[in-house]
C-alpha positions as CSV (number, residue, x, y, z in Angstrom):
1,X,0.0,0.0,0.0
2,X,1.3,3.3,-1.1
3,X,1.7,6.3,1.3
4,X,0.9,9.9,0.5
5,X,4.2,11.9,1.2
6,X,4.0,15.1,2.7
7,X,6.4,17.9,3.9
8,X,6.1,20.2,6.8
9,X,7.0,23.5,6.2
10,X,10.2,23.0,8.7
11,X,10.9,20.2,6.4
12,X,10.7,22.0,2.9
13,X,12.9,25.2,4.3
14,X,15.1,22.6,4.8
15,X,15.3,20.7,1.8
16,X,15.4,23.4,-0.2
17,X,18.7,24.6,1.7
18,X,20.7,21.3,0.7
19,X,22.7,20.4,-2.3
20,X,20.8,19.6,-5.0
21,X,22.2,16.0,-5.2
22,X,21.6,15.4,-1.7
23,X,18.0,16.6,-2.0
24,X,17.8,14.2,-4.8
25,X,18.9,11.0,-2.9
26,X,16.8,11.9,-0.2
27,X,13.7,13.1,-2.3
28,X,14.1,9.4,-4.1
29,X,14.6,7.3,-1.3
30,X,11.6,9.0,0.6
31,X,9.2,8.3,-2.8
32,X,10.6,4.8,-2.7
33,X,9.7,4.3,1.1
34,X,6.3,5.8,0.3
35,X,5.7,3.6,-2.4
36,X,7.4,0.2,-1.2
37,X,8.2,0.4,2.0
38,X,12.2,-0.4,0.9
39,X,13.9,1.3,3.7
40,X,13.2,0.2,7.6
41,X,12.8,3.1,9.7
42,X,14.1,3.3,13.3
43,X,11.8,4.4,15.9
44,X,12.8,7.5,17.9
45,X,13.1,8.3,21.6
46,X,12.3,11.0,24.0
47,X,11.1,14.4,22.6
48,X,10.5,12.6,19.0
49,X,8.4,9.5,20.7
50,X,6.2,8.7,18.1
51,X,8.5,9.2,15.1
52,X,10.9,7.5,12.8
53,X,14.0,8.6,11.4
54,X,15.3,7.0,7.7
55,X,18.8,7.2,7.2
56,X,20.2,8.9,3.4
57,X,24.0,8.9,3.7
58,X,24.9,11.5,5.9
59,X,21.3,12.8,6.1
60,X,18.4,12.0,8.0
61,X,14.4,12.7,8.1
62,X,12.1,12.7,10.7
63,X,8.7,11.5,9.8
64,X,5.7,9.6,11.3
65,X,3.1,7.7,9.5
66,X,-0.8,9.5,10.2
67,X,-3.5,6.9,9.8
68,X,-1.3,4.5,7.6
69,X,-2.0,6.7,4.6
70,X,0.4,9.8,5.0
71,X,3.8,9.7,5.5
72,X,5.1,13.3,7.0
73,X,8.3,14.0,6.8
74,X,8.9,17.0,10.0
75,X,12.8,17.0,9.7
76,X,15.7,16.9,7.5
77,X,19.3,17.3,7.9
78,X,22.7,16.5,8.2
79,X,23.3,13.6,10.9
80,X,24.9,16.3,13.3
81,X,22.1,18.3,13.1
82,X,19.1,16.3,12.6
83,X,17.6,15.7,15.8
């Protein structure tokens, strides 16, 4: 079953400040999680209880499935900086 992907406006300032080919790697893999469910997210702790983080090289997004129809990505970011 597909998931709807969705940004949060966090999210997209955030995407839109990386390198394009980073963007793309991420952009793909989260489209290919949506779609397939290829990549196994890791549950978070503490403050982000709740949420998921997928891993893209160095980068990582924050996201939590709603209803199991919408994927929302709330964070992304360099690993140092992510959480």
């Amino acid at each position: 079953m597909a998931l709807e992907l969705r940004f949060s406006p966090l999210a997209t300032k955030q995407m839109s400040k990386l390198d394009k080919s980073a963007a793309n790697t991420i952009n793909e893999g989260l489209n290919g999680f949506a779609i397939n469910g290829r990549l196994r997210p890791k549950p978070l702790k503490g403050g982000y209880k709740g949420f998921f983080r997928l891993r893209f090289g160095d980068y990582r997004a924050v996201a939590k499935i709603y209803n199991d129809r919408v994927l929302l990505v709330v964070k992304v970011g360099h690993r140092k900086s992510a959480y």
